[in-house]
C-alpha positions as a Markdown table, in Angstrom:
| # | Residue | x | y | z |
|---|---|---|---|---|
| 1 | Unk | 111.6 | 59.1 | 104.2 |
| 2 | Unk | 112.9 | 62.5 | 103.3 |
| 3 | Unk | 113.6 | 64.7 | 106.4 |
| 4 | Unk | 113.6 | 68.7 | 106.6 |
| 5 | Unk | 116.2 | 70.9 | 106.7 |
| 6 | Unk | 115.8 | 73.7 | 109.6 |
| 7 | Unk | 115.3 | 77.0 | 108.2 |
| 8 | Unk | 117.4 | 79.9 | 107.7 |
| 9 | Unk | 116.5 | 82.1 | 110.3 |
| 10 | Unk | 115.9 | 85.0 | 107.0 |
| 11 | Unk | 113.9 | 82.5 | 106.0 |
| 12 | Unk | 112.0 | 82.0 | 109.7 |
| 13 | Unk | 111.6 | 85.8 | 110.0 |
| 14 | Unk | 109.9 | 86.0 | 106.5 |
| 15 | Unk | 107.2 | 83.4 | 107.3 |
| 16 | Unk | 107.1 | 84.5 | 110.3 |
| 17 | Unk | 106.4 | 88.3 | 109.3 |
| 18 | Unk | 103.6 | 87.0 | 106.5 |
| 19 | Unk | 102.1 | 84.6 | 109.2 |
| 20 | Unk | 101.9 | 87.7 | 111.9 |
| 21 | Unk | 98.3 | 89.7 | 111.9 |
| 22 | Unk | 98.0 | 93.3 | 111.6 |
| 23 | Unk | 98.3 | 94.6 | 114.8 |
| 24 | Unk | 94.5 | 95.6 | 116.1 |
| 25 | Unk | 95.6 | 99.0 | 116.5 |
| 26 | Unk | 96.7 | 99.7 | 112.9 |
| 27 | Unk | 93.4 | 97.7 | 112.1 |
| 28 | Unk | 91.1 | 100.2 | 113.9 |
| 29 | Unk | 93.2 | 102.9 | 111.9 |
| 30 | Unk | 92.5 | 101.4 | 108.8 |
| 31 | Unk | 88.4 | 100.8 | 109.4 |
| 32 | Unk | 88.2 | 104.4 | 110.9 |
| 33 | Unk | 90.2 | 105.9 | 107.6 |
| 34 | Unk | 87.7 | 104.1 | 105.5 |
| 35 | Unk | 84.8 | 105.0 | 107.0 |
| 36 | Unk | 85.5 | 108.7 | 107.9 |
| 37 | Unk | 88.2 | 109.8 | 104.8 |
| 38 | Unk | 87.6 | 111.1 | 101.7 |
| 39 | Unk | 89.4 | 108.9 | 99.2 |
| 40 | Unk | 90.1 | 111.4 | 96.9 |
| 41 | Unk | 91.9 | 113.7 | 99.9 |
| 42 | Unk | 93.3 | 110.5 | 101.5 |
| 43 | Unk | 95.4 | 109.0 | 98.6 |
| 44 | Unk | 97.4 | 111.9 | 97.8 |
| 45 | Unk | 98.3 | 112.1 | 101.7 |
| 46 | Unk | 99.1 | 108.3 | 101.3 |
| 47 | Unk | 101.2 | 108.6 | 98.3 |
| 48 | Unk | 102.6 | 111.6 | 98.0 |
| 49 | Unk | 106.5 | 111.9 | 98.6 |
| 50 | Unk | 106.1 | 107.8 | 98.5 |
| 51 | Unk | 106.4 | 107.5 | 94.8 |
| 52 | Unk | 106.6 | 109.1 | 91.5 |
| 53 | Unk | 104.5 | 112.1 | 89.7 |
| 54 | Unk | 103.4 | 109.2 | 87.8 |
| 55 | Unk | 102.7 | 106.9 | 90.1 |
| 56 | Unk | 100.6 | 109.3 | 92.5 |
| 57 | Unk | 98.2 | 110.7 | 89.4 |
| 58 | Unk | 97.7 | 107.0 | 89.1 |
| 59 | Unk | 96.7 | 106.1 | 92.6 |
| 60 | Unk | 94.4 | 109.7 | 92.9 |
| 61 | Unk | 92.9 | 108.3 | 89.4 |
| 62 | Unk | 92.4 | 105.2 | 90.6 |
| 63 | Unk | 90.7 | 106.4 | 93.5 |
| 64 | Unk | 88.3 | 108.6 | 91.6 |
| 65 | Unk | 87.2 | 105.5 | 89.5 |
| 66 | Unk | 86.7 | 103.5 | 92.5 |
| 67 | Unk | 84.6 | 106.1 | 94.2 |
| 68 | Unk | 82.9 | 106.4 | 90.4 |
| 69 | Unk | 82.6 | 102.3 | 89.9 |
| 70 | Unk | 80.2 | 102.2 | 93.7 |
| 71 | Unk | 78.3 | 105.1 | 92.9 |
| 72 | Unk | 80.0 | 107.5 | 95.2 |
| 73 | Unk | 80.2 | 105.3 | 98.0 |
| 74 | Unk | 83.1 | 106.2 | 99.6 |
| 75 | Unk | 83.7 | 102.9 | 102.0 |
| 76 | Unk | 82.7 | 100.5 | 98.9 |
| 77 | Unk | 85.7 | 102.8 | 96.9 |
| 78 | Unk | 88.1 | 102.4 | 99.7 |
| 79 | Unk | 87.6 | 98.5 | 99.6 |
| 80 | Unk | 87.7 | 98.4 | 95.7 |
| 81 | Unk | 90.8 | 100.6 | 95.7 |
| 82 | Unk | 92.7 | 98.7 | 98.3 |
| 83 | Unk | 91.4 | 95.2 | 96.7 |
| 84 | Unk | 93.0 | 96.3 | 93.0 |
| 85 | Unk | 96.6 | 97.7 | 94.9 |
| 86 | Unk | 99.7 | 95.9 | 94.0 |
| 87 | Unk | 102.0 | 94.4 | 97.0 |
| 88 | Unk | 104.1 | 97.6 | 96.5 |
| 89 | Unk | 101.3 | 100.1 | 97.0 |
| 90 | Unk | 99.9 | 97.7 | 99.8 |
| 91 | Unk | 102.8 | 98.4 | 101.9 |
| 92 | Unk | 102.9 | 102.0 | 101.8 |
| 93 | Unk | 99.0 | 102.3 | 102.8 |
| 94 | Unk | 100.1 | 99.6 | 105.3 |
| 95 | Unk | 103.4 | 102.1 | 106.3 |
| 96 | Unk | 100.6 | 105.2 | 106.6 |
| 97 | Unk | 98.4 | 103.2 | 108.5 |
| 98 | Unk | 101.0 | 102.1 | 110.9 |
| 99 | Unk | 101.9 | 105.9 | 111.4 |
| 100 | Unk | 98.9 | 107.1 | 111.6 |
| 101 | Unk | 98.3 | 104.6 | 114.5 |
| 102 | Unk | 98.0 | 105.1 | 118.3 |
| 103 | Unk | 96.4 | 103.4 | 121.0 |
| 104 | Unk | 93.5 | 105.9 | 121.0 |
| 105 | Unk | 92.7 | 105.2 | 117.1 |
| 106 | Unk | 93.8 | 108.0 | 114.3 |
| 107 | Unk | 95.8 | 110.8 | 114.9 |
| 108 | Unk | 95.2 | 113.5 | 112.8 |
């Protein structure tokens, strides 16, 4: 019978941090920037400074085909959008949410 060895506590804090949920706060952010914010004005404010010239014409055409791929829905773009992002772009909407987050909902 094999027994485990204890964690590192890096290790612990790791799973720990992918186990935790998004807080409810940054959760309400998230819903009320999908249902009330433009995509195509919302990634550039997400990305820019974040990454390369590059990198941000990607995301802004990436949103644009989204928003073309659901017929100009703008909440079905958001969730194909954020669906199709990469862990790395993940955490940067997840860093803007988190920013963008108060008790009262979005501050803007």
């Amino acid at each position: 019978m094999q027994t485990q060895t204890p964690l590192s506590a890096y290790k612990q804090a790791v799973l720990d941090q992918m186990r935790a949920p998004m807080p409810y706060i940054e959760l309400y952010t998230l819903v009320r920037i999908i249902l009330n914010r433009d995509i195509r004005r919302e990634v550039p404010r997400i990305f820019q400074g974040k990454v390369d010239d590059e990198m941000l014409q990607w995301a802004i055409d990436n949103a644009a085909g989204a928003l073309k791929r659901n017929d100009g829905n703008n909440t079905l773009a958001w969730v194909d959008f954020l669906a199709k992002s990469d862990r790395e772009n993940a955490e940067i909407i997840c860093e803007y949410v988190a920013q963008n987050s108060d008790w009262y909902g979005y501050n803007s």
